[in-house]
N, C-alpha and C positions, 0 to 999 in steps of 0.2 A: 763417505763412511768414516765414523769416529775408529781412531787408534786404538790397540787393544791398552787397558790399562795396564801399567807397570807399577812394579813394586816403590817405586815412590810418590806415585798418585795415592797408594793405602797407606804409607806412611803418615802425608800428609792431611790427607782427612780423618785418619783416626789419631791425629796429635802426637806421634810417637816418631823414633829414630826409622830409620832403613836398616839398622842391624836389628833392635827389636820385634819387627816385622816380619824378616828372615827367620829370628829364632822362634816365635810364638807359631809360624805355620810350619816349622819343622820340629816341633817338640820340644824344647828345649824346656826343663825346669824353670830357669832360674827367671821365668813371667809368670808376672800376676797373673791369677785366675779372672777378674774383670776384666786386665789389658788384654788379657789372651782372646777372649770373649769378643770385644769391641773389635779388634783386627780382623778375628774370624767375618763378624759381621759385615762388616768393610769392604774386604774382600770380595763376600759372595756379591756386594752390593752393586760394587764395580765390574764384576763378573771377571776377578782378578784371577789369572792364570798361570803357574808359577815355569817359567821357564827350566826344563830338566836339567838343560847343560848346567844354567847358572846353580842350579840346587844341588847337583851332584859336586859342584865347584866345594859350595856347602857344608853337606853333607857325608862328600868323602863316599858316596853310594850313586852306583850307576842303574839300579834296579833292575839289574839286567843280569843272568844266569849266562854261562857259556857249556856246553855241552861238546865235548869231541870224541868222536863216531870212527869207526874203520868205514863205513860206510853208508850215503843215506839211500841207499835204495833197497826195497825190498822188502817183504811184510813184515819179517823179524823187528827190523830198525820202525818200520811204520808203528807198530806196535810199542815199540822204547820210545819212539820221541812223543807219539800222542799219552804217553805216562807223566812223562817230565811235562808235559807243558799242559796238560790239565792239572796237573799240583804246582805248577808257577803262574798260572793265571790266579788260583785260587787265593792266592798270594800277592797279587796285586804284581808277578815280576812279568820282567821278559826273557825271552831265551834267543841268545844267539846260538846257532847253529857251524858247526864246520866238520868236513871230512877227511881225514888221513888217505882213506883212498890205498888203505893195508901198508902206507910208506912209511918208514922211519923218520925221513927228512920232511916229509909235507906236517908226520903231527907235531914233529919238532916247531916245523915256521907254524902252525898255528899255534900252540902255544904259548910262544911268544906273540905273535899278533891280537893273541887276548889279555894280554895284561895291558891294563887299565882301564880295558874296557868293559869289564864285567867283574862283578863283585865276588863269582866264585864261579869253579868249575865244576863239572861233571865229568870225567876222561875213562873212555873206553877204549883201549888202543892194545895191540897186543904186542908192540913195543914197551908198552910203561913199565917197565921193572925197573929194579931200585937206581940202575945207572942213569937212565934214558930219563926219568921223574928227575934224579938230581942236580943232571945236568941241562933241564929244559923247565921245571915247573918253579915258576917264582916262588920263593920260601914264603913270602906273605901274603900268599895266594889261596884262600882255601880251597880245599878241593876236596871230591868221591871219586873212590874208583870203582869199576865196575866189572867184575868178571875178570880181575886182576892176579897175577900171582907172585907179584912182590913180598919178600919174603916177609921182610919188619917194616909193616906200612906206617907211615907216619899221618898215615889219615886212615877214614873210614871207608869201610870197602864192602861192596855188596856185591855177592854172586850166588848163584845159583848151584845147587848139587852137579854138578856135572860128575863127578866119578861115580858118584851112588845111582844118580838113575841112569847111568849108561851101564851099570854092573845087573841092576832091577831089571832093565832090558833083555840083556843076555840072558840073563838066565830066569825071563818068560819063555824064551825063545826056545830053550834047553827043557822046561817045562812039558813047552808044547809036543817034543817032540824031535824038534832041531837037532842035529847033529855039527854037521859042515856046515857054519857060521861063518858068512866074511865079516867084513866091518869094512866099511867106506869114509877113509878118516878125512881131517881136515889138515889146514896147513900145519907142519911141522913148529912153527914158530909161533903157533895160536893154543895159549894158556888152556882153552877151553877142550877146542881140538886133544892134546896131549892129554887131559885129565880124562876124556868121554873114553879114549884109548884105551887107557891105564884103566876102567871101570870093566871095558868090552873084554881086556884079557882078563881080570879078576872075576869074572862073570863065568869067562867059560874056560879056568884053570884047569879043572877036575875034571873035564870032560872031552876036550878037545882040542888040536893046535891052532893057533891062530890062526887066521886067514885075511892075509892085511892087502887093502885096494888103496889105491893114492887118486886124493879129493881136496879140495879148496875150498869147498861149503857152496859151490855155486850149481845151478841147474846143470851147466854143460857139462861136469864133472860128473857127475850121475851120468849122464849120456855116454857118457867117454866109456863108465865103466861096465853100464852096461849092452855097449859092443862088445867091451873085451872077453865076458861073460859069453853074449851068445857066439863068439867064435870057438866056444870050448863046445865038445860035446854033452850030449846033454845030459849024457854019465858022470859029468864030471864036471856039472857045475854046482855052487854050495846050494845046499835048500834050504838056506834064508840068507837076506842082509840084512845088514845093521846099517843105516847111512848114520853120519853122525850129525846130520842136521837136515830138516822137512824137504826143504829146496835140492839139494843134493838126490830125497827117495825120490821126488816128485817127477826128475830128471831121469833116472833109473826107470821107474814104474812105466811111464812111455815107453822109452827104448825096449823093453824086456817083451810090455804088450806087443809091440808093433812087430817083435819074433815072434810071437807067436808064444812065449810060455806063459801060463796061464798063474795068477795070483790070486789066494797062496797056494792052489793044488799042488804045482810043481815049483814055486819058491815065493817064500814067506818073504814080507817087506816091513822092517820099521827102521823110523826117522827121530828125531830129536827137537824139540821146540814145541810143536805144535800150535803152527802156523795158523790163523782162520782159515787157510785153504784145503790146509789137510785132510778137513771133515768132511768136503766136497768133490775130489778128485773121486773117482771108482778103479778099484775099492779104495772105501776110506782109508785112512793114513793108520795106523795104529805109532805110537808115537809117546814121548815124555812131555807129560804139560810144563811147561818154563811159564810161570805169573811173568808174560814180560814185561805188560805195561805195569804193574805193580813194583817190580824192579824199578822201574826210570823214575816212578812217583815216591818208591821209596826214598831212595839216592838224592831226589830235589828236596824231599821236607828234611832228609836229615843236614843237607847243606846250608838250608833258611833256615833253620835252628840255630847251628852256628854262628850266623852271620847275626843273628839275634843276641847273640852270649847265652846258647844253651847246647853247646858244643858235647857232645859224647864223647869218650876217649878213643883215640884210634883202636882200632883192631874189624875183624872179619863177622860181619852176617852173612850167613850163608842159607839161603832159602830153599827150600822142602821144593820135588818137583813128584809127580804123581805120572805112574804109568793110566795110558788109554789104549783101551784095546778096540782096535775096530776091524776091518774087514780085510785086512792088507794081509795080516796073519794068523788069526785067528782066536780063541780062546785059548789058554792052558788045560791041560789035562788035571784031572782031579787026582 
């Protein structure tokens, strides 16, 4: 079996240097339109193959996205990463992948372990505020953030309505009927979490006191709370919740079922995100649509723009989420 050709077998059949070579198959102006042409030819002829390493060597570009996650499990994230990486293949990139795993220090060491090896980041972490970005994200780094709440970003930043449609929520809820509202929040230290909060008491100011559960956005956190729920009498527990994220009601709605209180007769259930599973479970989820794989695909093309010299100025998009009602709670009252 013949060798694969290498860049100086195309050199030397198309009569030219090894540096002209290099530039005519990576773009470079400053080659004749024929020499360009004849190399090209050459190439395909030889069925010339360009080594990535040495081209990134080159080019200064590893074609490669890095994206950093609090976590990759779970339909939310499945939904975010299949956004990001149907708009980086579309784009000819790749995406590395890493997860913080909720730790300050783990997204710290991956973000240093992604420089240099990817052209630009993606960082979703609910550590990145302006200290933790300054003292971990390389300055000639580009990067998006995600669901961020740094205050003067020096990049661009894409999130999601969270106070508005956790405020829309509450008060369908209050609509409906609702009264005694909990809210089943998320961790304390998650940008998101705090904002869905801050929407739930703005929602239900004028009507009601708050009624706050402690959650972490995970299924078992739902479970947890609602035991603590059916240890209450049943005079005295709220008629509805608010989870603040799909996974969290999905965890509730079991536990509440398997006491035996019935949804929504005797309490009403919405969640946040809306998961593809939400619309499956019985009753259905009633729930805030979050575009999540359009976030992740937004966040990669506005990164490749950049990295193109078509750079927007920093500052905040914040994308539109829409209430769904479905069987978990019911319609509003007219």
């Amino acid at each position: 079996m013949s060798s694969p050709a290498t860049i100086k077998d195309v050199a030397r059949v198309a009569g030219v240097s090894v540096a002209t070579v290099s530039r005519a198959l990576n773009g470079a102006e400053n080659v004749l339109p024929h020499t360009r042409q004849r190399i090209v030819e050459v190439a395909r002829e030889l069925r010339y193959s360009p080594s990535g390493a040495a081209r990134s060597l080159i080019t200064r570009r590893t074609d490669t996205i890095g994206a950093l996650l609090p976590d990759l499990h779970g339909e939310f994230f499945s939904e975010l990463i299949r956004g990001i990486d149907q708009a980086a293949r579309a784009r000819g990139l790749h995406l590395l992948l890493s997860s913080s795993h909720d730790d300050a220090v783990e997204a710290a060491a991956a973000l240093r372990a992604m420089n240099g090896r990817v052209d630009g980041l993606i960082v979703m972490s609910p550590h990145a505020d302006d200290d933790f970005l300054s003292q971990n994200l390389p300055p000639a780094l580009p990067a998006v953030l995600l669901n961020s709440g740094v205050s003067k970003p020096a990049q661009r930043v894409f999130a999601v309505d969270n106070f508005g449609g956790a405020r829309a929520m509450t008060e369908h809820l209050v609509r409906s009927g609702r009264r005694r509202i909990a809210f089943l929040g998320g961790p304390q230290a998650n940008f998101e979490a705090r904002e869905r909060e801050r929407g739930y008491r703005a929602g239900l100011a004028a009507h009601a006191e708050p009624w706050l559960l402690e959650g972490d956005f995970s299924e078992a956190a739902g479970e947890r709370a609602g035991a603590a729920l059916l240890a209450l009498p049943a005079a005295q527990r709220p008629d509805a919740v608010f989870a603040a994220n799909d996974i969290m009601a999905i965890g509730l709605l079991g536990t509440l079922q398997a006491g035996g209180v019935r949804l929504p007769a005797d309490m009403a259930l919405a969640g946040f995100d809306d998961i593809p599973i939400a619309r499956y479970v019985s009753p259905a989820l009633t729930t805030m649509h979050v575009p999540i794989a359009a976030l992740g695909q937004q966040a990669l093309d506005a990164l490749a723009d950049g990295l193109e010299g078509h750079a927007a100025d920093p500052g905040a998009t914040v994308m539109p989420v829409q209430l769904v009602v479905r069987q978990s709670c019911g319609s509003p009252k007219p």
